[in-house]
LUMLUMBA-12355 format. One record per residue (C-alpha): x negated, y negated, z. Coordinates in steps of 0.1 Angstrom, whole numbers, plus 5000, padded with zeros to 4 digits. Layout:
! LUMLUMBA-12355
XYZ/...
! end
This chain:
! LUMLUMBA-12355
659755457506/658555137489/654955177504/654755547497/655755417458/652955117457/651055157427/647454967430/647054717397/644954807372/642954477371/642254517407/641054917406/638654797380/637654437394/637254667428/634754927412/633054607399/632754457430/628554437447/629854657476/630454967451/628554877419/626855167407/623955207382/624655267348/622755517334/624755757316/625055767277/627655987252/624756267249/624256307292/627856317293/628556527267/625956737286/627156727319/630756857300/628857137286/627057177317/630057247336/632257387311/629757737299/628657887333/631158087349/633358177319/630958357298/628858477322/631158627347/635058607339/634458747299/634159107313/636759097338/639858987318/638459187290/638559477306/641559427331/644159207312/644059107274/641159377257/639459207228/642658977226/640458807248/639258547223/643258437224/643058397258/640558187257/641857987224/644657917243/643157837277/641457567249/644457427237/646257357265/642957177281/642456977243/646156857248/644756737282/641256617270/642956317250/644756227279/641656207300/639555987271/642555757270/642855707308/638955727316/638355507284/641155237301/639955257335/636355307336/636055387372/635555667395/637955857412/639256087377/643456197383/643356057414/642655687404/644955727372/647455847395/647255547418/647855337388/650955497380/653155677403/652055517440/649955607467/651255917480/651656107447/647755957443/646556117475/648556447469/646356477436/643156357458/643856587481/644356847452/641156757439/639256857472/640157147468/639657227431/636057077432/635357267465/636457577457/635357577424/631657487437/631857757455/633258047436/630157957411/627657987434/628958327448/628758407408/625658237415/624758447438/625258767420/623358697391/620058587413/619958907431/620859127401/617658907386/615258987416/616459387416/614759347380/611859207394/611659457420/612559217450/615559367465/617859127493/619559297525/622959367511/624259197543/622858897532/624258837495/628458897502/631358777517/631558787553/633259127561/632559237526/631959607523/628159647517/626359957509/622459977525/619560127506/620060457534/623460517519/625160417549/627860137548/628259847569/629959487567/628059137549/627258927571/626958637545/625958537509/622858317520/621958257483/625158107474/625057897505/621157787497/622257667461/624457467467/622357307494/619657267472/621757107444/623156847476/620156737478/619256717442/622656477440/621956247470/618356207453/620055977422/622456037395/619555947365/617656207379/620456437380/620956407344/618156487333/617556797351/621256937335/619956817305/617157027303/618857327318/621757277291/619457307264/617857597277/621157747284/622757727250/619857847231/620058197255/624058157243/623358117209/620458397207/622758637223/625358557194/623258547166/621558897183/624759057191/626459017161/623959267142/625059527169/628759467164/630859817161/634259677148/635660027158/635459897197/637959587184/640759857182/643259787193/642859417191/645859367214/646159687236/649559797244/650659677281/650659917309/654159837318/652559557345/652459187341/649359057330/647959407321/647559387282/649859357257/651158987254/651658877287/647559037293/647058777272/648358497289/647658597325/643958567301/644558277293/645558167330/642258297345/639858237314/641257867322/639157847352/636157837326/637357537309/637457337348/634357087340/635656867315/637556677336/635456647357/633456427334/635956147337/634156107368/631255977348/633255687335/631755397362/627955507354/628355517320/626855257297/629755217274/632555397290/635055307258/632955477236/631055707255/634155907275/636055977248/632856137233/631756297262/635056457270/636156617233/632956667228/631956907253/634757047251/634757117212/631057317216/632557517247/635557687228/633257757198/630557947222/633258087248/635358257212/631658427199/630958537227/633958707240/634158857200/630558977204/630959107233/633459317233/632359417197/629459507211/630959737247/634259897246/636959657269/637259897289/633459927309/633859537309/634859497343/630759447363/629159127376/627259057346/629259157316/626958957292/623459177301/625859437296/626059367266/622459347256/621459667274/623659837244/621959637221/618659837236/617159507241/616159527276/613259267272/615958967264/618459127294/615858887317/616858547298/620558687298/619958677336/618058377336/620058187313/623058257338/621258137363/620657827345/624057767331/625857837368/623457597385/624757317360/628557377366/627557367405/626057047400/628856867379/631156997399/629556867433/628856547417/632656497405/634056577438/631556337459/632856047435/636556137443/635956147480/634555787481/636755647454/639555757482/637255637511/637255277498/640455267495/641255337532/642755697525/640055857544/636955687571/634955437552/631955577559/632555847538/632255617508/628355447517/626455427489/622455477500/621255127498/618155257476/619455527459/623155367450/624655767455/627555817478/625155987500/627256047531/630156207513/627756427487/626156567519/629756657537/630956807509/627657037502/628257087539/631457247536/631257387501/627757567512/630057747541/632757867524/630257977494/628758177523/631658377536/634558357507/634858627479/635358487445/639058647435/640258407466/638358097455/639358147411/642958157423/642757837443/640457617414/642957717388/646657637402/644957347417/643657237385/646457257363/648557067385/646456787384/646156817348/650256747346/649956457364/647456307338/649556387311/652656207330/650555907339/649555837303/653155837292/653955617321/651455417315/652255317276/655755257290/655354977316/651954827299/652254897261/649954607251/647154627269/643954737250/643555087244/640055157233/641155527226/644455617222/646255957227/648056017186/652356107192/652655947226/654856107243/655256457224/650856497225/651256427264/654556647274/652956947247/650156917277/652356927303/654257237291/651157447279/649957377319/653157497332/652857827306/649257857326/650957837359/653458127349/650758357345/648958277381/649458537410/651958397438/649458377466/647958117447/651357887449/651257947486/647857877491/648657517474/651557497490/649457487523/647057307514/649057047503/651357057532/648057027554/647356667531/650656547543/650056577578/646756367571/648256127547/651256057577/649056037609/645855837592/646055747557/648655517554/648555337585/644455217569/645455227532/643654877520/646354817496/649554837523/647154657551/645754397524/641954447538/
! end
């Protein structure tokens, strides 16, 4: 029990990050990670989950859903710029966890994290997916329909007749792409999701300032429609299972604490990068959903691409192909933030002996953890190819916000046993800031579907059986190596 407990120093997490073996470039400044924030942050939620919980669980209440999706992930944002500010390494929950309540609770989160990142990466690019072949129908290029859904998916072919996908190549190809994009160098990197960020808001905000000239306030009654006499279908608890699902749109930020080891001044820069982003998201993600459903009754909300919905009632069809693009655009950056985050966690937990070292090399040119960016495109690019996206939202977001408690318990721990040490941001009303975050997670978690616990539940319980046959007989800190 006292090795499953160890906690690793926090002098010798960061003297190890330092260390010439896994010194990493610093590239990154507050505006890059602000951007890769962003970058992750508006993709999916606007472009694909907006219509969907509009129209199936909260009606134009949707704008609380996602106010407090935003709350609950602010409460966790200062925890993250405290932590990632104090340890400027790699590795995100799961280092902070090490740090504070042992090796096995740290791996548990790792382990958690896999599967977050993973399945997150790939629920965007089935999104992904969608939105490219909805862009080539209006280019006249149509795909197979075997080729662009879920394996066993029904599909209907141009004949009429119906048959079963066979798999979503283009979801699979993006992600492979992006891989590659990653393994080429993290400066690089940034300033491709740069450029697509910029691009990206300025369709956003267009589509805003556009939309809101088209606005029918009639279509914002009622504001809160009464529930169906289901869970989670309108009415107030439509508004928190929202809020639960919306929540998936919000998983980026933290994944910017995995910027903290590249950045050039992590103190200042985190903190920045992670409030930051998240402070433009909620602003866009609330205009949108107002304009939106201002502009298309709630009800004929539920398609792939709610958004160029929304402009074809405008009678704009002409801008409909920068809706499309611009979704392309802002789903390839939350791909790419996500795939970089998890390939950081992956050989944070490969040098500490967790998993095979190899899977921690950095490229001796390129300094990118090369070998575990490539397994986990791998991976990601397969399930992409033959997973439906319901499956996949259910596992990112249970996964998420339990990893999100745990940062919110290790800051608390943290000012207990090490009060003194430098802070250069600090989280304000430590511990009532920190447990507020904790509790708004668990109101999240109340509104996810059971299967999702069980999925986690097995997941986890497959993590165990990994952690007890390999980990912890090469963990570095019980072995000393």
């Amino acid at each position: 029990m006292k090795s499953l407990l160890a906690r690793k120093p926090v002098a010798d997490i960061v003297a190890a990050a330092n260390s010439p073996g896994r010194r990493v470039t610093k590239v990154l400044g507050p505006v890059s990670i602000a951007a890769m924030g962003v970058g992750a942050i508006i993709g999916a939620g606007i472009f694909v989950l907006t219509g969907t919980v509009a129209a199936l669980n909260a009606g134009p209440a949707i704008v609380l859903s996602f106010l407090l999706a935003a709350i609950a992930c602010a409460l966790v944002g200062l925890c993250y710029a405290e932590l990632s500010s104090f340890l400027p390494v790699a590795g995100s929950t799961y280092t902070y966890t090490y740090a504070t309540l042992g090796e096995l609770a740290a791996w548990v989160i790792g382990w958690d994290l896999i599967m977050e990142y993973a399945m997150g990466s790939a629920a965007v690019a089935v999104g992904w997916s969608g939105y490219f072949n909805s862009l080539l129908g209006m280019l006249g290029v149509t795909l197979p329909p075997q080729l662009v859904a879920a394996t066993g998916q029904a599909v209907v072919l141009a004949d009429g007749t119906k048959t079963t996908a066979i798999a979503n190549l283009p979801a699979a190809a993006v992600v492979l792409l992006i891989t590659a994009l990653l393994v080429g160098g993290t400066r690089e990197s940034a300033r491709l999701n740069n450029i697509m960020v910029v691009v990206k808001l300025t369709i956003v905000v267009a589509f805003i300032g556009l939309g809101a000239f088209y606005v029918d306030s009639a279509n914002w009654q009622p504001f809160i429609p009464a529930n169906t006499g289901e869970y989670g279908s309108f009415g107030m608890t439509g508004i928190l299972r929202g809020a639960s699902i919306v929540f998936f749109a919000y998983i980026g930020f933290d994944a910017v604490s995995n910027c903290a080891q590249e950045a050039k001044r992590p103190q200042r820069d985190m903190p920045i990068g992670i409030l930051g982003s998240l402070g433009v998201s909620t602003v866009l993600y609330v205009l949108v959903a107002g304009v939106l459903t201002g502009l298309v009754p709630y009800a004929q909300l539920n398609v792939p691409d709610p958004v160029a919905k929304g402009v074809r009632v405008m009678g704009l069809e002409w801008f409909s192909l920068f809706i499309e693009a611009g979704a392309l655009i802002g789903l390839t950056t939350v791909i790419l933030v996500l795939l970089y985050g998890q390939s950081r966690i992956f050989a944070t937990i490969a040098s500490d002996g967790l998993l095979p070292p190899v899977v921690g090399r950095l490229h001796p040119r390129l300094r990118t953890p090369w070998i575990s960016q490539i397994s986990i495109g791998l991976v990601v690019a397969a399930v992409s190819a033959v997973a439906p996206i319901d499956m996949l939202d259910e596992l990112v977001g249970v996964g998420t916000l339990f990893a999100f408690i745990l940062v919110c318990a290790a800051v608390i721990y943290l000012r207990v046993i090490d009060p003194r040490a430098h802070r250069p941001f600090r989280v304000p009303k430590v511990p009532w800031v920190p447990l507020a975050g904790i509790l708004s997670c668990l109101g999240l978690m109340s509104g996810l579907a059971p299967t999702a616990w069980l999925r986690l539940l097995v997941w986890l319980a497959i993590g165990l059986v990994v952690y007890f046959t390999y980990s912890r007989y090469h963990s570095r800190l019980m072995t000393g190596r």
